[in-house]
PAFI-573770 format. One line per 4 residues: number of its first residue (from 1); for each residue x, y, z of N, C-alpha, C, O. Coordinates in steps of 0.05 Angstrom, whole numbers, m for minus. Layout:
PAFI-573770
NUM = X:Y:Z:X:Y:Z:X:Y:Z:X:Y:Z; ...
***
This chain:
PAFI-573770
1 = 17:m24:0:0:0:0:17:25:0:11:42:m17; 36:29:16:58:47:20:73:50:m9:81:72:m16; 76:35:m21:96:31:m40:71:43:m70:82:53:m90; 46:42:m69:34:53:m87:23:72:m89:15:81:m110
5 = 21:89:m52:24:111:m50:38:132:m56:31:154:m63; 74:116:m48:94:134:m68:107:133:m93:127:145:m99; 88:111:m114:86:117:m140:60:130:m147:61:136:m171; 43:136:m139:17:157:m138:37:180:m145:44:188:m167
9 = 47:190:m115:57:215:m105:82:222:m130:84:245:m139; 95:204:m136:117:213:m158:97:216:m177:107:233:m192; 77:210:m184:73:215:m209:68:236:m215:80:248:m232; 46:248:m198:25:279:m195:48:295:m195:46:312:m213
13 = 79:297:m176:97:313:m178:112:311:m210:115:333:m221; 120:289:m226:124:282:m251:105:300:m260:112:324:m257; 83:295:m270:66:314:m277:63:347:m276:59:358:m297; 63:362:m254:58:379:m247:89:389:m250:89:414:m251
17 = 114:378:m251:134:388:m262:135:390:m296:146:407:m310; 121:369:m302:122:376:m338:100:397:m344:102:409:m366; 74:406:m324:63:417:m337:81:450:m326:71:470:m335; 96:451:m315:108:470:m305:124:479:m324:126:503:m327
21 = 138:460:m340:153:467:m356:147:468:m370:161:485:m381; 127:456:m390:111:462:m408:98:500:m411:97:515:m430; 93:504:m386:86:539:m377:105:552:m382:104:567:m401; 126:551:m368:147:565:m384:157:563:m400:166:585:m407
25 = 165:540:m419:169:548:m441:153:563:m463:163:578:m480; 126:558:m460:107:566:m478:108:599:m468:107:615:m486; 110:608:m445:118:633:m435:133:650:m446:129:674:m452; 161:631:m449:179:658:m453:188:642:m486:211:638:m493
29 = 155:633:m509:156:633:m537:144:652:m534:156:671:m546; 126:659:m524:102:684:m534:124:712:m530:128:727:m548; 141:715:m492:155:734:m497:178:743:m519:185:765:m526; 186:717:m527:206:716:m550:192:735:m576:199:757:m585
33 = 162:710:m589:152:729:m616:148:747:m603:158:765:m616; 137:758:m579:123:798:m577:147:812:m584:147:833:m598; 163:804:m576:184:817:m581:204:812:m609:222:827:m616; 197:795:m618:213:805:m653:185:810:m671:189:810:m696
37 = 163:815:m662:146:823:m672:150:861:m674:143:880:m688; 163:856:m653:177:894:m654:191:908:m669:215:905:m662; 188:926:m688:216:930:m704:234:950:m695:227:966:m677; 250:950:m703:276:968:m704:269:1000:m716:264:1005:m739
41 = 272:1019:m692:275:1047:m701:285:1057:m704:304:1056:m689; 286:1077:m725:310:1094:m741:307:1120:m726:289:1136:m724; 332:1117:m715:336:1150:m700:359:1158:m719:378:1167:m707; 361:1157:m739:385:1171:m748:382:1205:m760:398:1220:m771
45 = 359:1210:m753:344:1243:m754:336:1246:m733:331:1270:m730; 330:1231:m708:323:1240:m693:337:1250:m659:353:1232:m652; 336:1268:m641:355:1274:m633:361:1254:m602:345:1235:m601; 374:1256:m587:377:1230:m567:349:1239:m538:341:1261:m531
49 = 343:1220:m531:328:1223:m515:331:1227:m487:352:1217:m480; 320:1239:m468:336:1250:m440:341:1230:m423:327:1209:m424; 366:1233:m403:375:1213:m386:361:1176:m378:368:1153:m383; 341:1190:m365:312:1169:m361:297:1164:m383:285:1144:m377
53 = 292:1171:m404:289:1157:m429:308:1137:m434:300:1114:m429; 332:1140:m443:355:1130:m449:359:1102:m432:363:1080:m442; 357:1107:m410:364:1087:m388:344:1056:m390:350:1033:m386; 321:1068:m397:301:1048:m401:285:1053:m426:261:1059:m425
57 = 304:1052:m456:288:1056:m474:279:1027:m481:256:1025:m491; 296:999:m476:283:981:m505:249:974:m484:228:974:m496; 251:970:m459:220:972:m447:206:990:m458:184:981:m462; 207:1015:m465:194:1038:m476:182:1034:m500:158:1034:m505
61 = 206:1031:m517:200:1017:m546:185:1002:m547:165:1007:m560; 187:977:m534:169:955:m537:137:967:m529:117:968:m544; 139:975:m501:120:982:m501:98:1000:m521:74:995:m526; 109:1015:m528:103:1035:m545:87:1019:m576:67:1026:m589
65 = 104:1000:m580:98:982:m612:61:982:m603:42:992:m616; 59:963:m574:39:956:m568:13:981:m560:m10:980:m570; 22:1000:m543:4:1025:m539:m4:1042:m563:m27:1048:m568; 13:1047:m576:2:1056:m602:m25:1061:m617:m40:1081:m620
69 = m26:1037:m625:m52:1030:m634:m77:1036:m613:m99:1027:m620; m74:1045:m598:m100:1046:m571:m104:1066:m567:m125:1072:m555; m81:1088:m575:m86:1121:m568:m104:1136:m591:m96:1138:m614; m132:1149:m578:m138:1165:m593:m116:1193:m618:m93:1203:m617
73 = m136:1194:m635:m113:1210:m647:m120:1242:m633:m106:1262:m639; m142:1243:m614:m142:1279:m596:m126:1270:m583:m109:1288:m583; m117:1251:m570:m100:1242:m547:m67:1245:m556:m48:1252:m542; m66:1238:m585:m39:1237:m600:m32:1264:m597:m12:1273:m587
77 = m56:1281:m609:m51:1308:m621:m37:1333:m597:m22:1352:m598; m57:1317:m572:m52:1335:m547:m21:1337:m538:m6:1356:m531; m15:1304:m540:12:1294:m526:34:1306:m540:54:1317:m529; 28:1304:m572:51:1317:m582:54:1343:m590:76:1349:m600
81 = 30:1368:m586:41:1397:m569:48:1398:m554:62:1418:m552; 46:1391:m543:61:1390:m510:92:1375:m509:109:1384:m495; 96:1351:m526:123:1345:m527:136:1369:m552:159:1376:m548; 120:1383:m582:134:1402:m593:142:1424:m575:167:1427:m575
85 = 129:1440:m558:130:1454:m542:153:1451:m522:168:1470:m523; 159:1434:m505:174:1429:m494:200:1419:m506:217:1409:m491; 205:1422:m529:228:1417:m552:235:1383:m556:256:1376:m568; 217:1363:m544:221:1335:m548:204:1323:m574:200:1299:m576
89 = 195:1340:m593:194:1337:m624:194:1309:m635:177:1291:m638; 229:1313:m642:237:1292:m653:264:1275:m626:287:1266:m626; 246:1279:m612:258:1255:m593:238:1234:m581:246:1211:m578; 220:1239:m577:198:1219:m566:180:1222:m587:179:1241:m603
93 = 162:1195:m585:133:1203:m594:110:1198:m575:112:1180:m558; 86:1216:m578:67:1205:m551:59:1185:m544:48:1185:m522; 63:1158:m560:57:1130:m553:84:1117:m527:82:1102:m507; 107:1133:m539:132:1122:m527:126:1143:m496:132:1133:m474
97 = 117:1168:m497:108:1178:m469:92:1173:m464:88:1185:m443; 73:1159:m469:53:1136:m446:67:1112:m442:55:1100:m424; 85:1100:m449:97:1083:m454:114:1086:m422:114:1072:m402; 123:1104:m427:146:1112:m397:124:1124:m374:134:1128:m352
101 = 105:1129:m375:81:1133:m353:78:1103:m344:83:1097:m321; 68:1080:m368:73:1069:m357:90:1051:m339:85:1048:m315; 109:1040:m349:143:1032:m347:144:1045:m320:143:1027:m302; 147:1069:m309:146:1089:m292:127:1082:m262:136:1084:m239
105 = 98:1073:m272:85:1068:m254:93:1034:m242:92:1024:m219; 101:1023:m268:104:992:m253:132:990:m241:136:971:m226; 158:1011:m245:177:1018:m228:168:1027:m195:176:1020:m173; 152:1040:m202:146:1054:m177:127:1034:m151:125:1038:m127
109 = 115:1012:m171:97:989:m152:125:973:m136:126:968:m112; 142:968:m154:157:950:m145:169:962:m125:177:948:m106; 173:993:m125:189:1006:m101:181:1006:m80:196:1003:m60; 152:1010:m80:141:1020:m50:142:995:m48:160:989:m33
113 = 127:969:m61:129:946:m35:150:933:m24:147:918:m4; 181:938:m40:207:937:m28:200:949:m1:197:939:21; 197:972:m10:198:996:28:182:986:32:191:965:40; 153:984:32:135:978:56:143:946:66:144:941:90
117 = 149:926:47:163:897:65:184:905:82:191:891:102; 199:934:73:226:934:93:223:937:117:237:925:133; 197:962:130:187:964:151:169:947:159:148:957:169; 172:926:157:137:906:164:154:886:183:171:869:176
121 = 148:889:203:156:878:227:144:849:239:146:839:261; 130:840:214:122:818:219:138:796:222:161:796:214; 124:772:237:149:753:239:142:740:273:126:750:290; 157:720:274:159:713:298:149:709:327:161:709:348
125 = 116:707:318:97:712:336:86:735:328:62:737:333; 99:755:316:88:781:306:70:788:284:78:788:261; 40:797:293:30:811:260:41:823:252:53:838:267; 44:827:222:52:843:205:29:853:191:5:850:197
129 = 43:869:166:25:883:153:5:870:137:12:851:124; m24:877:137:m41:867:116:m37:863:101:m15:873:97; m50:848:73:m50:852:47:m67:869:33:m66:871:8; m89:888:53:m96:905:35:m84:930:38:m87:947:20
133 = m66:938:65:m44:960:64:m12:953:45:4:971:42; m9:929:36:6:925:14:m16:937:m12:m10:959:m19; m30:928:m21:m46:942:m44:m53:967:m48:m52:981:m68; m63:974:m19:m60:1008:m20:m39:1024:m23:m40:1048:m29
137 = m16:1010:m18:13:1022:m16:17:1017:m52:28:1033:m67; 11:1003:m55:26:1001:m94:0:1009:m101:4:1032:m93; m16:1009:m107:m38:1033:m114:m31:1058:m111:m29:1069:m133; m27:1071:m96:m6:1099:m82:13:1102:m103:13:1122:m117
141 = 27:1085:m107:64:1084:m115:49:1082:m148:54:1101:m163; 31:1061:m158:24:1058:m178:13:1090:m190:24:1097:m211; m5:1107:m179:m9:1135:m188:9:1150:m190:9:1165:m209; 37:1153:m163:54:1171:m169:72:1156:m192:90:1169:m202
145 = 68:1137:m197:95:1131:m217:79:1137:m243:94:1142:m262; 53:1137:m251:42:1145:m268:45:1173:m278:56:1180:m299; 31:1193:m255:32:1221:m265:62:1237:m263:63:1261:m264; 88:1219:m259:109:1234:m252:117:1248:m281:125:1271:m285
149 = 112:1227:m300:131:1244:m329:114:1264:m328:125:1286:m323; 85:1266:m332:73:1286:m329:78:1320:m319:79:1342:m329; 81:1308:m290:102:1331:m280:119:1339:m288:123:1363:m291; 137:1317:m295:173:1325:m308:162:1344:m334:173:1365:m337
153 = 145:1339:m350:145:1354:m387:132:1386:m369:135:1410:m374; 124:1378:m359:109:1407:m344:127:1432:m330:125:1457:m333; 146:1415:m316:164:1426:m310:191:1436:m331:208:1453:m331; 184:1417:m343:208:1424:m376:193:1447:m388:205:1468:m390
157 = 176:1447:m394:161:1463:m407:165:1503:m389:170:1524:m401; 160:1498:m363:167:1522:m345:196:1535:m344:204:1558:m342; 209:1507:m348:237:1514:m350:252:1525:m375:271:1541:m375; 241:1512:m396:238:1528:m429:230:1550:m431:237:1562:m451
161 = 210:1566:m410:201:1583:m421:210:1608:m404:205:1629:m416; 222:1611:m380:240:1616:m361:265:1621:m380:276:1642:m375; 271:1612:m392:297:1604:m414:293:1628:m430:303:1651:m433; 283:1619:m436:276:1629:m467:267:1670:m465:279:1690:m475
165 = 245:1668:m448:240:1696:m448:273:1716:m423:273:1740:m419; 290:1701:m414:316:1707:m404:338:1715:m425:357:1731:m423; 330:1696:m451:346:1707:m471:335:1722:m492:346:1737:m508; 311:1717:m490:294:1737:m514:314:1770:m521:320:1778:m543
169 = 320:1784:m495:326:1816:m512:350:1817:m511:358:1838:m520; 372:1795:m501:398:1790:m511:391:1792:m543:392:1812:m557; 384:1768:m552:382:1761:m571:370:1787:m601:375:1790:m625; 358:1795:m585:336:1820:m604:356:1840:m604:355:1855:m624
173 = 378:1846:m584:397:1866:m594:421:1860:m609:431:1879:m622; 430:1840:m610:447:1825:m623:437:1827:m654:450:1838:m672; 415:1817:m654:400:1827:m690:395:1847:m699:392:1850:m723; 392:1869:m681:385:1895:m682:413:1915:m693:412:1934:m709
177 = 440:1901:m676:456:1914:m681:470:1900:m709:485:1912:m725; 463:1875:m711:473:1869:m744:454:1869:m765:457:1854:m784; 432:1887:m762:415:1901:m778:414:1920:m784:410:1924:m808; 419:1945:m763:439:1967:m768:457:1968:m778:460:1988:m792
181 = 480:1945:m779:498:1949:m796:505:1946:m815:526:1956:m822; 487:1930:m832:476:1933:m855:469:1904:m863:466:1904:m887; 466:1877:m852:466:1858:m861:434:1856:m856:419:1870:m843; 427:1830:m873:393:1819:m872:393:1803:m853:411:1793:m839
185 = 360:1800:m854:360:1787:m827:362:1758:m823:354:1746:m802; 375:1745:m849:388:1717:m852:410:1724:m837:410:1711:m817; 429:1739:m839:458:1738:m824:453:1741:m805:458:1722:m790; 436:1771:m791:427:1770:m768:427:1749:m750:442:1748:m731
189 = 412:1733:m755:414:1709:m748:428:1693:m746:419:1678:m729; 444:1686:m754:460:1671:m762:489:1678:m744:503:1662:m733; 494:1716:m745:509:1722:m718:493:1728:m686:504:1734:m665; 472:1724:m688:455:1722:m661:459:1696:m655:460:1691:m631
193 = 462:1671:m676:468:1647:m659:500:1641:m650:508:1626:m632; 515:1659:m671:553:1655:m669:550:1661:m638:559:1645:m622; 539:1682:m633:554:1704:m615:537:1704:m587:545:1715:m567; 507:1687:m588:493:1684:m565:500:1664:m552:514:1645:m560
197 = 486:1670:m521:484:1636:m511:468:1618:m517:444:1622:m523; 477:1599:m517:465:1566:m521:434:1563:m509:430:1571:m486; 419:1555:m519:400:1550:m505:371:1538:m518:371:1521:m537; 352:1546:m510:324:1546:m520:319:1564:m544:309:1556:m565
201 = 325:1585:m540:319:1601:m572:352:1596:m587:356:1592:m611; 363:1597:m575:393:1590:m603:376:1569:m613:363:1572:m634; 376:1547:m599:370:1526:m620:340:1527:m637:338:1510:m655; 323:1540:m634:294:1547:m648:314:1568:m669:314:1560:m693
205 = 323:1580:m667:340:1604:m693:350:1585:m700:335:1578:m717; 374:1562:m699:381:1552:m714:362:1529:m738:368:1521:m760; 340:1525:m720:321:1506:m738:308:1534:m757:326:1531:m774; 298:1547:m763:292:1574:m775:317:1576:m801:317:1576:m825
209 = 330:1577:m786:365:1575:m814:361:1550:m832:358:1549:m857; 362:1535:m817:356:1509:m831:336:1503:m854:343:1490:m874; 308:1513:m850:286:1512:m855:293:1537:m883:292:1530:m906; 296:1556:m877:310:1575:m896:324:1566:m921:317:1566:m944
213 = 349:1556:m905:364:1535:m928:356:1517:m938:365:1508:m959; 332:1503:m923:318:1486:m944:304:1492:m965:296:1474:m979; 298:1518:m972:283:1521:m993:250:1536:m981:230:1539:m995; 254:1543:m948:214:1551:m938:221:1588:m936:242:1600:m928
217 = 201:1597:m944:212:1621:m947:207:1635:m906:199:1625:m886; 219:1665:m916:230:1660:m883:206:1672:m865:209:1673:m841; 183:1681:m877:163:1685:m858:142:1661:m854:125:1659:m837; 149:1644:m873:134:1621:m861:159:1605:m838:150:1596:m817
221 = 178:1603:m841:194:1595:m820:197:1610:m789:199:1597:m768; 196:1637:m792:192:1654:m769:162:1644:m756:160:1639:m732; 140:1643:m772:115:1631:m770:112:1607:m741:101:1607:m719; 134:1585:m762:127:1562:m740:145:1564:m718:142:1551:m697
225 = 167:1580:m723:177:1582:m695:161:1599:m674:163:1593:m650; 149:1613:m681:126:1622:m664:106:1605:m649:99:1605:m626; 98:1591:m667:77:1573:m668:84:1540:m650:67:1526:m639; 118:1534:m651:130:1520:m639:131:1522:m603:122:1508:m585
229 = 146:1544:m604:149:1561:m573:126:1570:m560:124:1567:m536; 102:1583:m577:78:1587:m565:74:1610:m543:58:1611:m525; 100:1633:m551:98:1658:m525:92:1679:m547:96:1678:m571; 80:1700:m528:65:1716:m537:98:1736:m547:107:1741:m569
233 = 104:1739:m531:138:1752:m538:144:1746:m563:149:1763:m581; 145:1725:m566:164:1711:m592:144:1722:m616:149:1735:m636; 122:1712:m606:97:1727:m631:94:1747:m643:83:1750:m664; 103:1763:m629:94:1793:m629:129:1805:m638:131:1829:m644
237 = 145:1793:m637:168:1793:m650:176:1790:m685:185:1802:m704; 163:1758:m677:161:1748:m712:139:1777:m724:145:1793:m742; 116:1777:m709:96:1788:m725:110:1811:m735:103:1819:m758; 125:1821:m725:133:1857:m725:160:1846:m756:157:1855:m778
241 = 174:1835:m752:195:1826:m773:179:1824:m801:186:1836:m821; 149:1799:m799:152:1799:m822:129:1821:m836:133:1829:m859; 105:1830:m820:99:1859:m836:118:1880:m841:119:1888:m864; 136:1892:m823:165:1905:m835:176:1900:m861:177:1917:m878
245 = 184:1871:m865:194:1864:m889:170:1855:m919:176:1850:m942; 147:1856:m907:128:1858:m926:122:1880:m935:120:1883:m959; 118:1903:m916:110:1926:m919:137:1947:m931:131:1971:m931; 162:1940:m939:185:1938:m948:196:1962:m920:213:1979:m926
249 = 187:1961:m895:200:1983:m877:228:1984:m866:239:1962:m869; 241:1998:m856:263:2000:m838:270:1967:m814:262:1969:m791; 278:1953:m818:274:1935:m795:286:1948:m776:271:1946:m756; 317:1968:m767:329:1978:m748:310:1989:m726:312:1981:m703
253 = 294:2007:m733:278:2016:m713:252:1996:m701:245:2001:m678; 242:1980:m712:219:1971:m709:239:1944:m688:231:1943:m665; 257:1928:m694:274:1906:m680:280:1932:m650:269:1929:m628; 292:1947:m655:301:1969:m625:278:1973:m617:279:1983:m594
257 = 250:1970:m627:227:1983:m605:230:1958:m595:236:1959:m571; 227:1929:m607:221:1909:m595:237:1902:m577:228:1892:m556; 260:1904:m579:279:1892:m560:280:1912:m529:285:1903:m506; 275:1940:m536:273:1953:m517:242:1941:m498:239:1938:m474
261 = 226:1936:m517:200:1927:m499:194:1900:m480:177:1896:m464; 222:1880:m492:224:1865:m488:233:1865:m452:222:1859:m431; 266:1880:m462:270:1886:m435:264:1900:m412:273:1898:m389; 242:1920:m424:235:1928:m398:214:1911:m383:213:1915:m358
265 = 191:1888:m395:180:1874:m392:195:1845:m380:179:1827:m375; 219:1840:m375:235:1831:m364:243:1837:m336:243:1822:m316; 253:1871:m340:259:1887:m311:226:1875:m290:223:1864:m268; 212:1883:m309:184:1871:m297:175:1851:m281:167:1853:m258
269 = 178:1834:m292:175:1804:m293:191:1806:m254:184:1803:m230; 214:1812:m268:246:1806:m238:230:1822:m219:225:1809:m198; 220:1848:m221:200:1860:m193:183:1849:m186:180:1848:m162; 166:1836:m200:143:1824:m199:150:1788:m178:136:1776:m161
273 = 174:1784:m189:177:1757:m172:198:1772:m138:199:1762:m116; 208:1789:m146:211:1807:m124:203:1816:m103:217:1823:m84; 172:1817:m106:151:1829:m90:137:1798:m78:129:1791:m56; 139:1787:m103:122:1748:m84:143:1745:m64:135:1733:m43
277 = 171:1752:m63:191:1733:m50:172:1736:m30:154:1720:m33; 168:1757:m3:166:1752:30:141:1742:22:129:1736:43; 127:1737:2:99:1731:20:102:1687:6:88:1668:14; 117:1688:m7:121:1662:m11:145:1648:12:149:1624:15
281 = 160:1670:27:176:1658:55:153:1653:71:151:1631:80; 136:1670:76:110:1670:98:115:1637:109:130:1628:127; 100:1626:92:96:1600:104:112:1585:117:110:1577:141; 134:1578:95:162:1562:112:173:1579:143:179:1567:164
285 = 173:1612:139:178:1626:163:148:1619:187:157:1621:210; 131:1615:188:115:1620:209:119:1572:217:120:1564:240; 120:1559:200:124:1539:202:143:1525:212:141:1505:226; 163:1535:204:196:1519:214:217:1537:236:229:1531:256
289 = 213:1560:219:239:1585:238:225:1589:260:236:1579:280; 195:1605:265:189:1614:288:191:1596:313:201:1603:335; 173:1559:303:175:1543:333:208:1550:342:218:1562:361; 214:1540:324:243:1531:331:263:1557:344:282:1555:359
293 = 251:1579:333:261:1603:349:252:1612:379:262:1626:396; 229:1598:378:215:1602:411:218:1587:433:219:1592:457; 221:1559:416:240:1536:435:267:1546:440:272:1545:464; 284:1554:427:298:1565:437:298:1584:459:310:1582:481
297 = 283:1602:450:280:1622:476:274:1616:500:287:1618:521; 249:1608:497:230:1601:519:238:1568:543:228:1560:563; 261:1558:526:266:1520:536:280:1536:565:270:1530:587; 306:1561:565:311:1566:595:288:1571:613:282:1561:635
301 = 277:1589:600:251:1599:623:236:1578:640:230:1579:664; 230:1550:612:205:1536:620:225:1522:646:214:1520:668; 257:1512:640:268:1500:663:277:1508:688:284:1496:708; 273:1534:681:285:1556:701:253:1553:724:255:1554:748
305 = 230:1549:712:198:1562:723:196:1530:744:188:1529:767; 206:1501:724:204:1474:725:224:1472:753:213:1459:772; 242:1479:757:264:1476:781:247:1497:801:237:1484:819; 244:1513:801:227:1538:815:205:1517:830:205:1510:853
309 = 189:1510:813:173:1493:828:178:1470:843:160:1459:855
***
């Protein structure tokens, strides 16, 4: 009886090991085709993608082959003003930035329940943590790892534009004075990018040059650089260049009103965040400095009052 019990028992384990392996192999065929079902992308026009892109692109990619197809095209249209805008163009596309939302959020599940197992003191006679404060915890971790790129293009976007209107009347006098001196406003350009700093508008003037040299004439190129950047500054810049040169006028004076308007709307801007500073200390000051300034004061008194008694 013993002896047919443990050919029973070998067998079910026989079994339940082949169908085991049978699972994984058939597993990692399907992961194998999803993945040469993926093709190969040509970045050889396109420019490199930022740090955290880079680090986890072929998950991105992959992902991306598959999301694709599922995104509305208002959803496409939205994602990629917002990546033109933020100058990621021709580095991402919006499938590959949902792609990293998601990627992002399932990084972020795996994190918190690392930390929350690290603090779980369960064990040894001891409860530990539930399983539905594990789910609430990667639910948590699962939203912030979702909306973080979100944040990041948002913040790129603030930080572009911070940029950009910092160099705006550098830049407008630089053209102004090699407009005056007798060159067009192709060279202009062309020494506004020699001779400026690096940045958010150098590189929009250099796509404008480009676009030029390709054969687009230059108020439709001034056009979409407008239309690219999306500030009223830049607009009202282009706008003034190309009725000037339609209207066959002076560009010297009309570039000097702008650049003068520019900067004093600058001086502006610097007062204006000038005047928020104390009332944006307010909080951290009545929150952090004052206790901690009264504990100080007041800790002799209270021991001085505490021994007294």
């Amino acid at each position: 009886m013993l002896s047919i019990v443990t050919q029973n028992t070998t067998a079910v384990i026989t079994i339940f090991a082949f169908a085991v392996g049978i699972s994984a192999a058939l597993l990692s065929w399907l992961i194998s085709r999803s993945i040469a079902e993926v093709p190969a992308e040509n970045r050889e026009y396109k420019d490199k993608p930022p740090v955290g892109f880079r680090l986890t692109w072929w998950p991105i990619h992959w992902l991306s082959h598959f999301i694709g197809p599922m995104l509305s095209t208002k959803t496409q249209i939205a994602v990629q003003n917002k990546l033109i805008k933020s100058g990621l163009e021709y580095t991402v596309t919006p499938a590959q930035f949902f792609a990293a939302k998601l990627l992002c959020a399932g990084i972020s599940v795996i994190f918190f329940y690392w930390a929350i197992g690290s603090f779980d003191s369960g064990g040894k006679g001891r409860p530990g943590l539930s399983i539905g404060f594990y789910l609430q915890g990667c639910m948590i971790g699962a939203a912030l790892g979702y909306i973080y790129p979100s944040i990041w293009l948002r913040e790129r976007l603030t930080a572009r534009r911070r940029e950009l209107l910092k160099a705006l009347p550098f830049y407008l006098d630089v053209i102004t004075l090699c407009v005056e001196a007798g060159l067009n406003v192709q060279g202009a350009l062309q020494q506004a990018v020699a001779k400026g700093p690096k940045g958010v508008l150098c590189n929009e003037i250099q796509r404008v040059l480009r676009d030029i040299r390709a054969g687009n004439p230059r108020a439709d190129s001034l056009r979409a650089m407008a239309e690219r950047l999306n500030e009223t500054n830049v607009t009202s810049v282009t706008t003034a260049i190309i009725q000037a040169e339609k209207m066959g006028m002076n560009l010297g004076p009309v570039l000097r009103a702008q650049a003068d308007q520019r900067r004093s709307e600058r001086f502006l801007r610097a007062e204006k965040l000038a005047m928020e500073a104390p009332v944006k200390l307010l909080f951290p000051l009545i929150a952090f400095i004052f206790p901690c300034t009264f504990i100080v004061l007041f800790f002799p008194i209270a021991m001085k009052f505490m021994h007294a008694l």
